[in-house]
FIRO-566885 format. One record per residue (C-alpha): x negated, y, z negated; residue in three letters. Coordinates in steps of 0.02 Angstrom, whole numbers, padded with zeros to 5 digits, always signed. Layout:
! FIRO-566885
XYZala ...
//
This chain:
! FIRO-566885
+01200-03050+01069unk +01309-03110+00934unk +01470-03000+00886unk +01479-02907+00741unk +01618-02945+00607unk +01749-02816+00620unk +01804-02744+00444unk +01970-02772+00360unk +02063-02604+00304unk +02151-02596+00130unk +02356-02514+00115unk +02342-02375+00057unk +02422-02344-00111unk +02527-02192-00187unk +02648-02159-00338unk +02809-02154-00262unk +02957-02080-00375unk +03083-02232-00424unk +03232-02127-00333unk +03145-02128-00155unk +03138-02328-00170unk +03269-02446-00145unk +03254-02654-00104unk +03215-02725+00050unk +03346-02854+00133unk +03181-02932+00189unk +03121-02984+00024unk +03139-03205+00032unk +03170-03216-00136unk +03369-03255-00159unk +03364-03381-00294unk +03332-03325-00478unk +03209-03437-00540unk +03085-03414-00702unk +03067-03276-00810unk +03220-03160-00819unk +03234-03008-00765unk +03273-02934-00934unk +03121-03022-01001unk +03025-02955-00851unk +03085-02782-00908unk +03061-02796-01099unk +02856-02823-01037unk +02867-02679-00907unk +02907-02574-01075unk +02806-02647-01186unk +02648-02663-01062unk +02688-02548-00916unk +02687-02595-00737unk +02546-02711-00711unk +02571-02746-00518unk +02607-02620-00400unk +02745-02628-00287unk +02727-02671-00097unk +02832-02556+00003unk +02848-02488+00181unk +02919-02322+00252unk +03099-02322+00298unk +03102-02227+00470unk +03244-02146+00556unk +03299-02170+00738unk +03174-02053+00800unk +03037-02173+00699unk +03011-02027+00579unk +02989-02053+00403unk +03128-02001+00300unk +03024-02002+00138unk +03135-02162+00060unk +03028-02330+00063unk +03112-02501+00063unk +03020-02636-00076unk +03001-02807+00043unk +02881-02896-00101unk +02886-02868-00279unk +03090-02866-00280unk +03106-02944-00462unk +02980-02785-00540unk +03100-02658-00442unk +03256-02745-00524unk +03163-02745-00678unk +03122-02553-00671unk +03302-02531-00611unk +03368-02610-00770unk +03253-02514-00878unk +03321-02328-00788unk +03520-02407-00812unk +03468-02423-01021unk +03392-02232-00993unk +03225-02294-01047unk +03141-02234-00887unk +03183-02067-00777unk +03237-02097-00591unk +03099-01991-00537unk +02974-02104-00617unk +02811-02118-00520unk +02793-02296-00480unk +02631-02382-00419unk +02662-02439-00236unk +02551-02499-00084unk +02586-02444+00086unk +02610-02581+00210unk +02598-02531+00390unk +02612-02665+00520unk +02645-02841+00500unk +02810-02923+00464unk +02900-02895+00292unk +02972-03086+00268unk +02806-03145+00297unk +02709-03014+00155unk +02861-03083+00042unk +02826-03261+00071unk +02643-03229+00063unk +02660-03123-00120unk +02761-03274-00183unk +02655-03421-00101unk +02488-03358-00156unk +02527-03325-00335unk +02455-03468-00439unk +02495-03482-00628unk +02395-03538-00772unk +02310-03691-00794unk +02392-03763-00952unk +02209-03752-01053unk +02211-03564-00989unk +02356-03534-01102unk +02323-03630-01264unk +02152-03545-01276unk +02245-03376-01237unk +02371-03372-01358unk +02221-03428-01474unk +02120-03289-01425unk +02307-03189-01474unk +02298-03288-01645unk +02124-03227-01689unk +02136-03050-01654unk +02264-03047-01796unk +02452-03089-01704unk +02546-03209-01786unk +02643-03351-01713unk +02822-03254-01701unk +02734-03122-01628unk +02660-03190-01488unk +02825-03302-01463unk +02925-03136-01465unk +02786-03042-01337unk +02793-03211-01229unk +02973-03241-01207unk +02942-03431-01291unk +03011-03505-01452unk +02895-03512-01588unk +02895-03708-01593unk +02787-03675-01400unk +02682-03561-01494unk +02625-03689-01619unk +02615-03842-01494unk +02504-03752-01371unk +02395-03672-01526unk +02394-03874-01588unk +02318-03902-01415unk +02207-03760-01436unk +02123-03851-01568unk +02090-03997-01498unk +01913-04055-01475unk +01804-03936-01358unk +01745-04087-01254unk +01907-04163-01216unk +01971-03991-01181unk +01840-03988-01024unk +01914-04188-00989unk +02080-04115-00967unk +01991-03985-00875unk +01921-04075-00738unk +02090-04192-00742unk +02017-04346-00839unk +02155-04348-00951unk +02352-04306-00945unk +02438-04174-01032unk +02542-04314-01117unk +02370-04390-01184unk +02297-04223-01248unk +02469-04203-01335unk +02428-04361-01430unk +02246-04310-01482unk +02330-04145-01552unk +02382-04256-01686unk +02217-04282-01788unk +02123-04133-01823unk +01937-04220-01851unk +01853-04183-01681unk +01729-04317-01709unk +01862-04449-01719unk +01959-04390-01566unk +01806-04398-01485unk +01762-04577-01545unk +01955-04627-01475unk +01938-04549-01295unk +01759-04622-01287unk +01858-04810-01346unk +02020-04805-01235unk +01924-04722-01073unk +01831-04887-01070unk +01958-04999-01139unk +02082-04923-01021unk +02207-04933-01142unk +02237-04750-01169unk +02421-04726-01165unk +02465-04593-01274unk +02581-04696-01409unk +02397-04810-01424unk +02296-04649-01433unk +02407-04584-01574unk +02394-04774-01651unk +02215-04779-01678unk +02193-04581-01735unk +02345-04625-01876unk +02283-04817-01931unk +02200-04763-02099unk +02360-04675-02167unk +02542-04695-02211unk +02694-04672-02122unk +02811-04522-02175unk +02939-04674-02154unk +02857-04795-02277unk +02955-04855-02431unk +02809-04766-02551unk +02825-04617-02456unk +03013-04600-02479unk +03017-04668-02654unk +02883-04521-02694unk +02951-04388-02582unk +02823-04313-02441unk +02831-04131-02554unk +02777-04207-02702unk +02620-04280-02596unk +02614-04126-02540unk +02626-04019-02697unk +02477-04171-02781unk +02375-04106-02646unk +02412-04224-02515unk +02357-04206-02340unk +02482-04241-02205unk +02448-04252-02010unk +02618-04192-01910unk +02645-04240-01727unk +02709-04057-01649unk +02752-04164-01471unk +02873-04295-01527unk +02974-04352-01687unk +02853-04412-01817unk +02946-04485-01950unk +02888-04366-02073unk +02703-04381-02012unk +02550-04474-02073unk +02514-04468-02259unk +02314-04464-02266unk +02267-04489-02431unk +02317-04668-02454unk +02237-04685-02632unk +02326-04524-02709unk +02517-04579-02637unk +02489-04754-02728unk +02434-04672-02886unk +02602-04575-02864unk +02693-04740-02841unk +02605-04799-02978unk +02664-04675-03112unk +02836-04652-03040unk +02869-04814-03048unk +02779-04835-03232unk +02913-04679-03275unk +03076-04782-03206unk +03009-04938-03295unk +03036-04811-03472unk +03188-04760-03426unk +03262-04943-03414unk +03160-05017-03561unk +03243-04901-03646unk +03409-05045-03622unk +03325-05161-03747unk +03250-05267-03608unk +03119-05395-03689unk +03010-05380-03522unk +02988-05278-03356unk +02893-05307-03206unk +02854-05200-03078unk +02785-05175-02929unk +02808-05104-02744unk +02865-05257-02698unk +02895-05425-02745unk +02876-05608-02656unk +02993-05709-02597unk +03049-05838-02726unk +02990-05727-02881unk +03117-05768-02984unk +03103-05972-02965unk +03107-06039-03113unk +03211-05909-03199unk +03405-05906-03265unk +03493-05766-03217unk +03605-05695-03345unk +03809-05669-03300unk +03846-05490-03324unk +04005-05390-03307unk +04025-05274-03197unk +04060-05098-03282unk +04257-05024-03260unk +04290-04909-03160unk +04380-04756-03238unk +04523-04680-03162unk +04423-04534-03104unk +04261-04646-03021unk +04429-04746-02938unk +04490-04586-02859unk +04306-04517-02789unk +04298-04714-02698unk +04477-04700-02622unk +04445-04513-02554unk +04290-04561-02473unk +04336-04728-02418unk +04467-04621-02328unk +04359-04486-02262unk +04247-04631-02185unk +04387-04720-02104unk +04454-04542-02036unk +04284-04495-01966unk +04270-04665-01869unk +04440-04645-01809unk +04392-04494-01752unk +04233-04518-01657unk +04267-04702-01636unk +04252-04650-01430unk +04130-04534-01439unk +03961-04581-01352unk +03865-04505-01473unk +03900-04425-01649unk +03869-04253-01711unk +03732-04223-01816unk +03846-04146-01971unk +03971-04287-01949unk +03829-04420-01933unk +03757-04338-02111unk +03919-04361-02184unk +03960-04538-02134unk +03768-04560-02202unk +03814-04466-02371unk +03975-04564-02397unk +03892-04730-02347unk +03759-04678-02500unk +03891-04624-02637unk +03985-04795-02580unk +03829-04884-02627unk +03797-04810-02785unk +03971-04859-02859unk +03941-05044-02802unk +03759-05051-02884unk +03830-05000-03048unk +03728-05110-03205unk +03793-05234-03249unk +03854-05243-03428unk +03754-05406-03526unk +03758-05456-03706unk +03635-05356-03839unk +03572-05549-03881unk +03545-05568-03686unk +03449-05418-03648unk +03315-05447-03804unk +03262-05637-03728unk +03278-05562-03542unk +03181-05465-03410unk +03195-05334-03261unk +03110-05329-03080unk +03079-05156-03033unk +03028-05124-02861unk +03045-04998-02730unk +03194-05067-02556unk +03137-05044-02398unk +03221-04906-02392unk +03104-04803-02525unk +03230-04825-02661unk +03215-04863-02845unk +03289-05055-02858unk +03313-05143-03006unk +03344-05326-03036unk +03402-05364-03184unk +03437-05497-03309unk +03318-05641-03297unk +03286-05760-03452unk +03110-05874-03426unk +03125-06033-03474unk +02990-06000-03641unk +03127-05883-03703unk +03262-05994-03671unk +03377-05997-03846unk +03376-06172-03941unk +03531-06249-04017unk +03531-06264-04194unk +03524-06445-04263unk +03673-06417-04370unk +03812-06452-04299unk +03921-06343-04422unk +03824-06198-04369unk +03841-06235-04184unk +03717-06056-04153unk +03577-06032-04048unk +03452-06002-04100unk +03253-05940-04044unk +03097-06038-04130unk +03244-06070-04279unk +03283-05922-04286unk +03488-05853-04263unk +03459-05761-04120unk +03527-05581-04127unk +03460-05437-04044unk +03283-05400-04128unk +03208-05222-04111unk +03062-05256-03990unk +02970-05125-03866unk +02982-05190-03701unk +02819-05266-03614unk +02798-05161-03450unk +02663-05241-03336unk +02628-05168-03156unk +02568-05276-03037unk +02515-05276-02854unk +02492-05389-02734unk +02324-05512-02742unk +02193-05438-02614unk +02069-05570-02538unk +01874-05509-02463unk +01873-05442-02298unk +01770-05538-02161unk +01642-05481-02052unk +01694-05372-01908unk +01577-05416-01801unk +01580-05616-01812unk +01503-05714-01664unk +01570-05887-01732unk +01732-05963-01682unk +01750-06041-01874unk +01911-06131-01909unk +02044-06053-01975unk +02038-06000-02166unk +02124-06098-02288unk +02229-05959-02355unk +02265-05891-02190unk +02319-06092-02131unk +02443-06087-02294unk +02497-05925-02278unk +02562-05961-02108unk +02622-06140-02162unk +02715-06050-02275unk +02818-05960-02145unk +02848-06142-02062unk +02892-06203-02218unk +03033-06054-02219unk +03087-06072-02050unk +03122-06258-02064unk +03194-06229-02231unk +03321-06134-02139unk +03336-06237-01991unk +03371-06383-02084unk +03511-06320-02175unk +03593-06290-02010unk +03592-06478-01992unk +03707-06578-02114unk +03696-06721-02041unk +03510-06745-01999unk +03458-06660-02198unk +03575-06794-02271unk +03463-06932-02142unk +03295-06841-02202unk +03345-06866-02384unk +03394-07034-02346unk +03220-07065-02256unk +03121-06998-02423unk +03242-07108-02543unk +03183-07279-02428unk +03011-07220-02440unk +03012-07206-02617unk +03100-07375-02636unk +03032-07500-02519unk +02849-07406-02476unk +02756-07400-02625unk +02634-07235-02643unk +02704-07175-02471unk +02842-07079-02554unk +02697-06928-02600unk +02666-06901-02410unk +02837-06847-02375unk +02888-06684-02324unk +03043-06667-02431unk +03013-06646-02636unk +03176-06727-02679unk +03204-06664-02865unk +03284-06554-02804unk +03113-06474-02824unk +03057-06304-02742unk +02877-06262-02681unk +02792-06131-02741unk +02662-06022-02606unk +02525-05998-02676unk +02490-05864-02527unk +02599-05769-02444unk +02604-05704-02271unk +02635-05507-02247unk +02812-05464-02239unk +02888-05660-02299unk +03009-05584-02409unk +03095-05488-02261unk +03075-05621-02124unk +03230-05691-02047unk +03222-05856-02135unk +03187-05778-02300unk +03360-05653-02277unk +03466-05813-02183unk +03406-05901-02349unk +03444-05779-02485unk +03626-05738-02381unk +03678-05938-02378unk +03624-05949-02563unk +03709-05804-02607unk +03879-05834-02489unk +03871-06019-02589unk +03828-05942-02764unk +03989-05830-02742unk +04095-05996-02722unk +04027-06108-02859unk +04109-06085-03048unk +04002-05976-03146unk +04036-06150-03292unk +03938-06302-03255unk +04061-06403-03333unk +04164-06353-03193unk +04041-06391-03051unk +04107-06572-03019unk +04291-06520-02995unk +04221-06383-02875unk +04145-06491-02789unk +04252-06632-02764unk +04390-06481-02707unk +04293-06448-02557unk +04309-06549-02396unk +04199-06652-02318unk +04117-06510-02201unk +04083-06394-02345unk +04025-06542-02460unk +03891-06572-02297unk +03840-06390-02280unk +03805-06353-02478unk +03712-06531-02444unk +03591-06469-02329unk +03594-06312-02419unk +03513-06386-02569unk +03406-06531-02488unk +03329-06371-02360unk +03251-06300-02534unk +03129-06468-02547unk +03058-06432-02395unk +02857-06431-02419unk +02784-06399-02246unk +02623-06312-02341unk +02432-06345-02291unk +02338-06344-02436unk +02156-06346-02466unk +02103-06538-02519unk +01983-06549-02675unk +01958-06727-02734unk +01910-06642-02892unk +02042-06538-02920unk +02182-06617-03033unk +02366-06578-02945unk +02298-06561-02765unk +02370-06681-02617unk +02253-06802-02573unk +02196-06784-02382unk +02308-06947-02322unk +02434-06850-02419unk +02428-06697-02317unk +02413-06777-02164unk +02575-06881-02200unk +02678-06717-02248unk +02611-06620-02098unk +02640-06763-01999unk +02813-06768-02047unk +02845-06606-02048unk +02809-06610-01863unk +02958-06746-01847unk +03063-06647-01927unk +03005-06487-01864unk +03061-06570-01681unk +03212-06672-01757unk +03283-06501-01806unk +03239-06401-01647unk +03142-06281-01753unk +03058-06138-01629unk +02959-06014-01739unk +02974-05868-01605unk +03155-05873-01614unk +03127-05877-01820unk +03018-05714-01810unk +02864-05749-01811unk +02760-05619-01699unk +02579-05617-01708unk +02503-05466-01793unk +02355-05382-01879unk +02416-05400-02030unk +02454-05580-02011unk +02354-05659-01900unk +02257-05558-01786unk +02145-05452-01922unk +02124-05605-02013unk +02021-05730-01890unk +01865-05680-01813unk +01832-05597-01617unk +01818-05765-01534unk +01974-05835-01601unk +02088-05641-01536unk +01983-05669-01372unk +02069-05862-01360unk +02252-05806-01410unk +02261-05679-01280unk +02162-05797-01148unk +02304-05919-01187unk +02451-05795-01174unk +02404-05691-01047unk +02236-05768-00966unk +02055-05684-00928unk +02064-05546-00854unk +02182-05489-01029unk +02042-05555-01133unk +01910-05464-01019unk +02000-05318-01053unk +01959-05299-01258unk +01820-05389-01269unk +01701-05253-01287unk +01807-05167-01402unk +01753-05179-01608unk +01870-05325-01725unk +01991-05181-01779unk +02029-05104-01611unk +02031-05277-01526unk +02147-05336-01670unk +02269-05194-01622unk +02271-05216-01428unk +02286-05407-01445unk +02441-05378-01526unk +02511-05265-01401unk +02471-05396-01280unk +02551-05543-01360unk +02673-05449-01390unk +02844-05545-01281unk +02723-05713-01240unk +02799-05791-01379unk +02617-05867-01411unk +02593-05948-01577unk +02433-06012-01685unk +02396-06191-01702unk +02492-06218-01874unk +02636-06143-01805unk +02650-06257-01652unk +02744-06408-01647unk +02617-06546-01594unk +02660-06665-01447unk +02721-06818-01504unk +02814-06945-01439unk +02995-06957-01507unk +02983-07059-01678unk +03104-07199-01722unk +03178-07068-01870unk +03211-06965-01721unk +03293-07087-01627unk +03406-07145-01794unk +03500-06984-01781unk +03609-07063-01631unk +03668-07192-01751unk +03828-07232-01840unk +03853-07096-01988unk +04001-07071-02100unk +04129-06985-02027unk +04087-06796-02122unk +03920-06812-02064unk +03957-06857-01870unk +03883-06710-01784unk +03805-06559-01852unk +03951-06430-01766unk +04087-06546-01857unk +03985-06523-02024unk +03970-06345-02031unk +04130-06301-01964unk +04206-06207-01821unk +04174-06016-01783unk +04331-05989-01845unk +04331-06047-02026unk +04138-06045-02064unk +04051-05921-02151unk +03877-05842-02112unk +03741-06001-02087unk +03881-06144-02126unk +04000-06118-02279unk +04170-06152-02228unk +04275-06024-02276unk +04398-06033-02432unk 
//
């Protein structure tokens, strides 16, 4: 006969006046932890008591009741109530909703209250406070009536509105909170969906790559256009702009690619008024310009304008308030945010008095033209003061005239509207995504990268007096005892200065280009602004700096270029040619120690990966990182493979074929560079001078 299940019996419950309660020593709560009591007490009043209290009787000696009741669980709601009859919001004899315990020990109905509570599941909440939204509260409200800032409000309604179906992923813990943070950043369900479904495979589904893919068609906040335009005036054009609510942004993701650019576009076309306005004979402008743009050109000596008396003053007061500031906080770990604005502010104004324009001649400015592009900063820059060599002035035959003179005419300052041409960069077709063919290399890709070597070793070999002066030395021998083997060398001794015809992303801000430009520059600064005076100069410098400025000017000949070979073609390198200039290049490529990871070169989507087909991403991250890497994209469409690939190479320090230096056995030029050389050109630390009296990249100092 089976026994029958005995029945549990409920506490009673009774409304118990406030004044016949008082806490129970027995209550296991001691530390405060979670929402305050005051907080507890501002819901109390604005929701009423929405847990009763657990209490039991408080008997005398005898065991007879003596109508008091002691509160063993729910010790923070009786402090709350407390508070609430202290601020006379709530009478003493206020009938309070209690349960009865009989039996049983106190500590353990405390621990029990406290251990069986279980809060909200995170999802719980965002759809909640939705629900809060919709029925007409707005986010301050619900902030205020929660105890939360308003910034919570707005993440977790952000969350809210994620997609349905990665709401029940979360759900049923397929995803973190830190991952459906980073989906809360695109508001297009289907694409959030078409993510998860990609980087749940892929298994590369941290959130930074999550928020990566969901962001790739649009425009950082940070971008130069951005800043040059100013995120409001996208905004005000009608300019969508996606906001991360989880971590700092940058000023978001601009959407609408095509409307910023038409921005840039007119802003820049506005700018361009403003300084033809100077008399200027041409302007060009664009976002951005390539290295090398101004080849070819003379650029005009202005004067810098003066300074008045007041503009003096405003440079010495801030100058001052800089240095005081760093004095200040010079051992501070970190700055404070006003005094880190200011030192930014001052740093600005600073700037602004050294870009002053120059002042030029009215003759000057009518033959000459302006670059006007946008810094990487976002700011306006303009270049300007370049004369091309068609508007170069002619000297008049006579010599009692002695004027110069344009197509025979006396060249003064015609009345001309400027020519104002906007440009942008070349684009080239885009390849199939979905290419099964491990094709060679394209031709423009091969020189665009070949054009980064060429940099590089540029720049390397001006750190090398002594083997630039052997290289030149090399190409002079060639030309005079080897007859036709002079056009395979790698250096264009005129001097003469390649031109690329393509460019790799980002050449212009490399690290060659900006060790370049700051040699150039550092040497331009020391050289007489008279050519007459140029041989004096020179033969006032001492053997080291004679070396450096050497190399300096041979490293500009450097031609380490592939270029497509057309036997038709009138002006293109013959095959035998190319190979001989490659070939050397190599030599000197080695002779020079030239390593194009330590020059900057990191494989991207922009410049390499997105540019060769799937095959040819699956072999670069085979060789970096081996198989099981490869096996780990290669499912994944040309784009999104493209963008893992370089997160994987990223640190291997892996490099494409035209960027590696072939194995070779060391060359008899190589060898040569142990020989006897005259005494300035003995090693390349003698010839560029000692840390102590050398300049950035090798100028000895004055």
């Amino acid at each position: 006969m089976s026994k029958a299940v005995q029945k549990i019996t409920l506490s009673p419950s009774r409304d118990i006046p406030f004044n016949k309660l008082v806490l129970s020593q027995s209550n296991v709560r001691r530390v405060k932890a979670g929402v305050s009591i005051e907080q507890l007490a501002e819901s109390i009043a604005q929701r009423t008591l929405l847990q009763s209290l657990n209490v039991r009787a408080i008997v005398d000696a005898d065991g007879n009741e003596t109508g008091m009741f002691e509160v063993p669980a729910g010790g923070r709601r009786y402090r709350a109530l407390e508070l609430l009859v202290k601020q006379k919001r709530m009478s003493k004899s206020q009938p309070v909703p209690c349960v009865i315990r009989e039996g049983g020990i106190a500590e353990d109905d405390s621990i029990a209250e406290n251990d069986e509570r279980v809060g909200l599941h995170p999802l719980d909440q965002f759809r909640a406070f939705q629900t809060l939204r919709d029925v007409g509260m707005s986010e301050e409200d619900i902030a205020a009536r929660h105890f939360v800032a308003p910034a919570i409000v707005k993440q977790r309604l952000r969350l809210a509105s994620v997609s349905p179906k990665l709401h029940e992923v979360y759900a049923e813990d397929g995803m973190t909170l830190e991952q459906l943070m980073a989906f809360s950043v695109s508001g297009d369900h289907v694409r959030q969906e078409q993510v998860w479904d990609n980087v749940s495979r892929s298994g590369y589904d941290e959130p930074y790559q999550i928020r990566r893919m969901l962001t790739e068609n649009t425009v950082r906040g940070s971008d130069r256009r951005a800043q040059y335009v100013g995120i409001e005036a996208y905004e005000r054009a009608g300019g969508p702009v996606l906001h991360d609510l989880f971590e700092h942004d940058d000023g978001g993701w601009l959407q609408d690619v095509a409307l910023l650019d038409r921005l840039v576009t007119e802003k820049l076309k506005q700018d361009a008024e403003v300084i033809a306005a100077e008399g200027w004979k041409w302007i060009l402008v664009a976002v951005d310009f390539p290295f090398g743009h101004t080849s070819g050109l003379r650029e005009l000596e202005g004067t810098p304008a003066a300074l008045s008396i007041e503009e003096q003053g405003t440079i010495d007061a801030l100058n001052a308030e800089h240095d005081r500031l760093e004095a200040e906080y010079q051992d501070a770990d970190e700055l404070p945010e006003e005094v880190d604005q200011r030192l930014g502010e001052i740093e600005a104004a600073l700037l602004a008095f050294e870009e002053r324009p120059m002042i030029y001649d009215p003759a000057d400015i009518a033959r000459a033209g302006v670059f006007i592009s946008i810094d990487s900063d976002g700011r306006l820059s303009v270049d300007r003061g370049y004369v091309r060599p068609e508007d170069e002035p002619t000297v008049d035959a006579d010599p009692g005239q002695g004027r110069a003179t344009v197509d025979g005419t006396e060249a003064v300052a015609p009345v001309q509207r400027t020519a104002i041409t906007v440009g942008g960069a070349p684009t080239e077709p885009a390849e199939e995504d979905e290419d099964d063919a491990a094709r060679p290399l394209p031709d423009r890709l091969i020189t665009e990268l070949t054009a980064y070597r060429t940099l590089a070793l540029r720049d390397a070999l001006a750190e090398h007096p002594s083997l630039a002066f052997l290289a030149v030395l090399h190409n002079f021998v060639l030309a005079s005892f080897y007859r036709f083997a002079s056009s395979g060398s790698c250096l264009e001794i005129a001097v003469h200065t390649p031109t690329f015809p393509a460019q790799a992303p980002g050449l212009k801000d490399s690290a060659p280009a900006k060790a370049i430009d700051a040699r150039h520059e550092a040497w331009k600064a020391r050289l007489p602004n008279d050519a007459k005076a140029l041989w004096d100069t020179l033969c006032a410098l001492d053997g080291n700096a004679q070396a450096a400025l050497f190399a300096h000017c041979a490293s500009f000949s450097v031609n380490a270029l592939y270029e497509p070979v057309n036997r038709y073609a009138q002006g293109r390198v013959s095959a035998d040619g190319l190979a001989r200039r490659l070939g050397q290049a190599d030599v000197l490529a080695r002779a020079v120690g030239l390593d194009m990871v330590q020059a900057g070169w990191r494989p991207s989507v922009d410049n390499y990966l997105g540019r060769v087909t799937k095959p040819r991403i699956l072999e670069a991250v085979r060789q970096a990182k081996g198989d099981a890497s490869a096996e780990l994209i290669d499912h994944l469409k040309k784009s999104d493979m493209a963008r893992e690939a370089e997160r994987l190479l990223e640190g291997t320090g892996w490099l494409p074929e035209p960027l590696r230096l072939a194995d070779a056995i060391r060359s008899a030029e190589q060898d040569a560079v142990a020989g006897p050389l005259p005494d300035f050109l003995a090693g390349d630390e003698d010839a560029s001078g000692t840390a102590d009296d050398v300049q950035p990249h090798g100028i000895a100092a004055e």
